[in-house]
Wavefront OBJ file of the C-alpha trace (Angstrom):
o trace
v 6.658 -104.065 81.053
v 7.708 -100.406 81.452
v 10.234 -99.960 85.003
v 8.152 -98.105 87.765
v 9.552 -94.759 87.249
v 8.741 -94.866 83.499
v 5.821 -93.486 82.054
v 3.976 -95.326 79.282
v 3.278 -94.428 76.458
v -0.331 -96.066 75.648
v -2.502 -96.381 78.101
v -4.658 -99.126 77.766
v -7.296 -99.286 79.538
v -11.896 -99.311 79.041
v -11.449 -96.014 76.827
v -9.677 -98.368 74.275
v -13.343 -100.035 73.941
v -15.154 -96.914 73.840
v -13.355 -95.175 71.331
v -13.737 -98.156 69.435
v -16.960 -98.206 69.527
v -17.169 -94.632 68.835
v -14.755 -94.842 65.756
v -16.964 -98.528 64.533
v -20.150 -96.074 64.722
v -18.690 -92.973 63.249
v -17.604 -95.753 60.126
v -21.038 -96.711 59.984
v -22.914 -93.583 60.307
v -20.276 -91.834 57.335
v -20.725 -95.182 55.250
v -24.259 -95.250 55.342
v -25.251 -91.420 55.087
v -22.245 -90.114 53.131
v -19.768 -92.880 51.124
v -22.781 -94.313 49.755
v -24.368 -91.865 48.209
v -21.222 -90.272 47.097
v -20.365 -93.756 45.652
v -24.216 -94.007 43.832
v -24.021 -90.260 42.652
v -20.358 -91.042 41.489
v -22.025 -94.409 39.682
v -24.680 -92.377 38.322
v -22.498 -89.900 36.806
v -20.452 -92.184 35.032
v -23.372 -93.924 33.396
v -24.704 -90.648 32.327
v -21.167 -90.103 30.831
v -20.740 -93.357 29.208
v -24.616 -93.173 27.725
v -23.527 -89.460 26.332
v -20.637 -91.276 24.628
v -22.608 -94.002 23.562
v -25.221 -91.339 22.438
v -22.430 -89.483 20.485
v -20.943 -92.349 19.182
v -24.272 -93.439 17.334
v -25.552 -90.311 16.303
v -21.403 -89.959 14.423
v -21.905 -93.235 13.252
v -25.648 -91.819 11.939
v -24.451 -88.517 10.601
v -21.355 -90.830 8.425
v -24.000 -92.483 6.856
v -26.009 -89.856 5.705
v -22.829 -87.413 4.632
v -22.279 -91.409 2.774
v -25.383 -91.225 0.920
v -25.531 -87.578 -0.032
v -22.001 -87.924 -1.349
v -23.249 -90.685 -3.191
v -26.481 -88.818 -4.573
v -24.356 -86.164 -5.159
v -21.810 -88.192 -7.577
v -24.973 -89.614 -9.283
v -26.513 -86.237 -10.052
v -22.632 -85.224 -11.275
v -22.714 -88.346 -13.350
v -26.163 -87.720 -14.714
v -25.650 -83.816 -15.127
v -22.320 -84.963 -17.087
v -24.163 -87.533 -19.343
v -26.685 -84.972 -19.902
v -24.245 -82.010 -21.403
v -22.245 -85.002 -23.504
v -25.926 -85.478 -24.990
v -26.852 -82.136 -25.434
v -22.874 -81.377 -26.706
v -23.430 -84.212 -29.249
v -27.043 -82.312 -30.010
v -25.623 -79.230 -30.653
v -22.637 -80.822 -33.014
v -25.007 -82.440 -34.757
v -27.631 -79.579 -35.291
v -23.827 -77.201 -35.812
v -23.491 -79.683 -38.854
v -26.515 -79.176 -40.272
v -26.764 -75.183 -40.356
v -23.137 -75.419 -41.752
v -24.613 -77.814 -44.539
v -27.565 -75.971 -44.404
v -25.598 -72.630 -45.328
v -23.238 -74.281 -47.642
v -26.037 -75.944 -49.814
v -27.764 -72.292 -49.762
v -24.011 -70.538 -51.031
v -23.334 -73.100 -53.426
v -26.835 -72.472 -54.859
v -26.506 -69.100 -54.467
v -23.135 -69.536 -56.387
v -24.521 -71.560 -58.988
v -27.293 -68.903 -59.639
v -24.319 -66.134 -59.645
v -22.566 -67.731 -62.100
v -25.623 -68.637 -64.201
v -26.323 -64.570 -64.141
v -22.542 -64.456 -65.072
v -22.353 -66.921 -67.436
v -25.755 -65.286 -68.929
v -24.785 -61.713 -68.881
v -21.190 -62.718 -70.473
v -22.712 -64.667 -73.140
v -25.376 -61.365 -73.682
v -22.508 -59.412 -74.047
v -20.291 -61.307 -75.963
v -23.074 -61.014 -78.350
v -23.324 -57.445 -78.319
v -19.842 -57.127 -78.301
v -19.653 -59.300 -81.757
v -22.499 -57.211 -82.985
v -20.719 -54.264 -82.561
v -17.510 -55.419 -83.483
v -19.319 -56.580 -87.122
v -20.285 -53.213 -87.555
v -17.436 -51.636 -85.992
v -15.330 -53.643 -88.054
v -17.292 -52.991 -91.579
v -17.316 -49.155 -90.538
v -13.540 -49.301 -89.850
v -12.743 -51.183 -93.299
v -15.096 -49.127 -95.095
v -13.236 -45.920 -94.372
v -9.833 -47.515 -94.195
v -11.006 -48.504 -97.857
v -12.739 -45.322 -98.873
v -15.630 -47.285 -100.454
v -18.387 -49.216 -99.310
v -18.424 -52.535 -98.736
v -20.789 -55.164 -99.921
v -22.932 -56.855 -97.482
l 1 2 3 4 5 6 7 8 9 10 11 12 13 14 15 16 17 18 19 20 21 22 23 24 25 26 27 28 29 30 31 32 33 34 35 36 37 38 39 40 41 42 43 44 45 46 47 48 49 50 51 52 53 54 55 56 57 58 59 60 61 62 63 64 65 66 67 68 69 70 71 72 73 74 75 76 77 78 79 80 81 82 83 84 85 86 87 88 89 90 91 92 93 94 95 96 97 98 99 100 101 102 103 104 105 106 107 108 109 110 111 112 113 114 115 116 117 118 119 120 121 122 123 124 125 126 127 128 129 130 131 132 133 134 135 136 137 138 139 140 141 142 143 144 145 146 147 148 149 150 151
């Protein structure tokens, strides 16, 4: 106990009670009217946060497996487009052969017929050629000789 000529400090006294009382109400009255409804607003946000993740999460997870299976569709239409100009490559070769036979039977015949014109034309001439050299020959004796010669 303070000395007589002290003063204390804290009072204590009814007032104690009352503010108390006062404080025990104002905790009740903020709890009630303002901490919970901060609290269920707070709660409330957070699920709406967590669903938009959630909601994110599965429409990535979604959006992977469709980019999955056009990537996939589009390596089978690569591989089919691929197969299809081997096949139409091996077409081509294949029809490229046969216009290059094609053209070499034709210049072969075409040869063949050449040198049948040749061969037929030489052999024509040949025999004009021996014709005339008969009588070109027989002329060319015959005046070499000065006489006639007998046939």
């Amino acid at each position: 106990m303070p000395q007589a000529g002290e003063q204390q400090l804290l009072d204590i006294d009814s007032t104690v009670f009352v503010m108390l009382g006062l404080f025990l109400l104002l905790a009740f009255i903020l709890t009630r009217w303002l901490w919970k409804p901060y609290l269920r607003v707070r709660d409330e946000r957070v699920r709406r946060i967590e669903g938009a993740h959630a909601e994110a999460e599965r429409l990535e997870a979604n959006s992977a497996g469709r980019l999955a299976r056009i990537e996939a569709q589009l390596a089978e239409a690569r591989k089919a487009g691929n197969a299809e100009r081997a096949q139409m490559r091996a077409q081509a070769l294949v029809r490229e052969q046969q216009i290059v036979t094609e053209a070499q039977t034709a210049a072969h015949k075409m040869l063949a017929e050449a040198r049948a014109k040749l061969d037929a034309a030489l052999t024509a001439e040949r025999a004009r050629l021996e014709a005339s050299a008969a009588t070109l020959g027989r002329e060319i004796a015959e005046k070499t000789l000065g006489r006639r010669l007998a046939s």
